[in-house]
N, C-alpha and C positions, 0 to 999 in steps of 0.2 A: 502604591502599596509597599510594603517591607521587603515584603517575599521577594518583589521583583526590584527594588533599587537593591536588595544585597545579591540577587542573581548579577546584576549589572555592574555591581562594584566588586565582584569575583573574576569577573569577565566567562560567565556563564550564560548558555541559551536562558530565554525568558522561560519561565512555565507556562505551561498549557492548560487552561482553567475551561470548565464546562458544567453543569446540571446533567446527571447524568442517573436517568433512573431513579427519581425524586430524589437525588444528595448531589453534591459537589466533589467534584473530583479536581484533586491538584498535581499533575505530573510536571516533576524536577526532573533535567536531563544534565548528564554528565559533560563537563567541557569537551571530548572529541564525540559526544553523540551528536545528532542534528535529527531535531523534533517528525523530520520529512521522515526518518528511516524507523520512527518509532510503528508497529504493526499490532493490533488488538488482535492476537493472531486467534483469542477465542469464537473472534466472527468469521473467520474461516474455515472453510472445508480442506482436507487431506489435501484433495486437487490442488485446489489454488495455492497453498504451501509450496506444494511441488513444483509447479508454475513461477511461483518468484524465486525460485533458487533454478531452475533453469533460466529464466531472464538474465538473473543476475551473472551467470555460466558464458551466455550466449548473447546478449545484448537485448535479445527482442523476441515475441515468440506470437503467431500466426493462429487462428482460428483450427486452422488444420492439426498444427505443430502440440497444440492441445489437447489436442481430441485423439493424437495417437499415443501422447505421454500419457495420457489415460485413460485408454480404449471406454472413450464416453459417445456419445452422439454429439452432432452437428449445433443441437438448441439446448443438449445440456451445457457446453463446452461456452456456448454464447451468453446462456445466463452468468455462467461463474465469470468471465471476462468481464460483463458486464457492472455486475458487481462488484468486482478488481479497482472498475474505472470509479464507480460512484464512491469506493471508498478514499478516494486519491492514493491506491495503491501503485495500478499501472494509469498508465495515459495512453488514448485509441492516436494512432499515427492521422494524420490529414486524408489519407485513401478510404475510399469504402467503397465496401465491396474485395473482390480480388484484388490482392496485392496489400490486402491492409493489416495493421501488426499493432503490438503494445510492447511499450517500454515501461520500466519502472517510474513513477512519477516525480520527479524533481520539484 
């Protein structure tokens, strides 16, 4: 396609192409952007905002660590994380259970 051999001969990331909502969506990213750190932040809640700029603060943040930055409960705190994961925002550590965390997803 055009779009993406002149992204290429720019030395620009590819675009990100999708159907989205019965239409097509074409996202261009900036040579120092990288398409991983792009966030549809309208599918987020306050919390989880708050949540990736702590991570990003702190490297990594705990079920617990969640749920006091925003005096939520235990299975609200695990939906939004959850949802963090499904979107490839954060990524769940290899523990589960006690002792388990998310980072930002690479």
């Amino acid at each position: 396609m055009k779009i993406i051999d002149a992204c290429r001969d720019n030395n620009l990331p590819e675009p990100t192409m999708k159907n989205e909502q019965g239409g097509f969506v074409t996202i261009l990213y900036k040579a120092e952007q990288k398409p991983d750190t792009i966030i549809n932040k309208s599918e987020l809640n306050a919390r989880q905002i708050k949540a990736i700029e702590y991570v990003k603060e702190h490297g990594k943040i705990t079920n617990s660590e969640y749920q006091k930055l925003n005096n939520i409960s235990r299975i609200t705190a695990t939906r939004d994380l959850i949802k963090l994961v499904k979107l490839e925002v954060f990524k769940s550590s290899e523990i589960k259970g006690a002792g388990s965390f998310f980072k930002l997803h690479h």
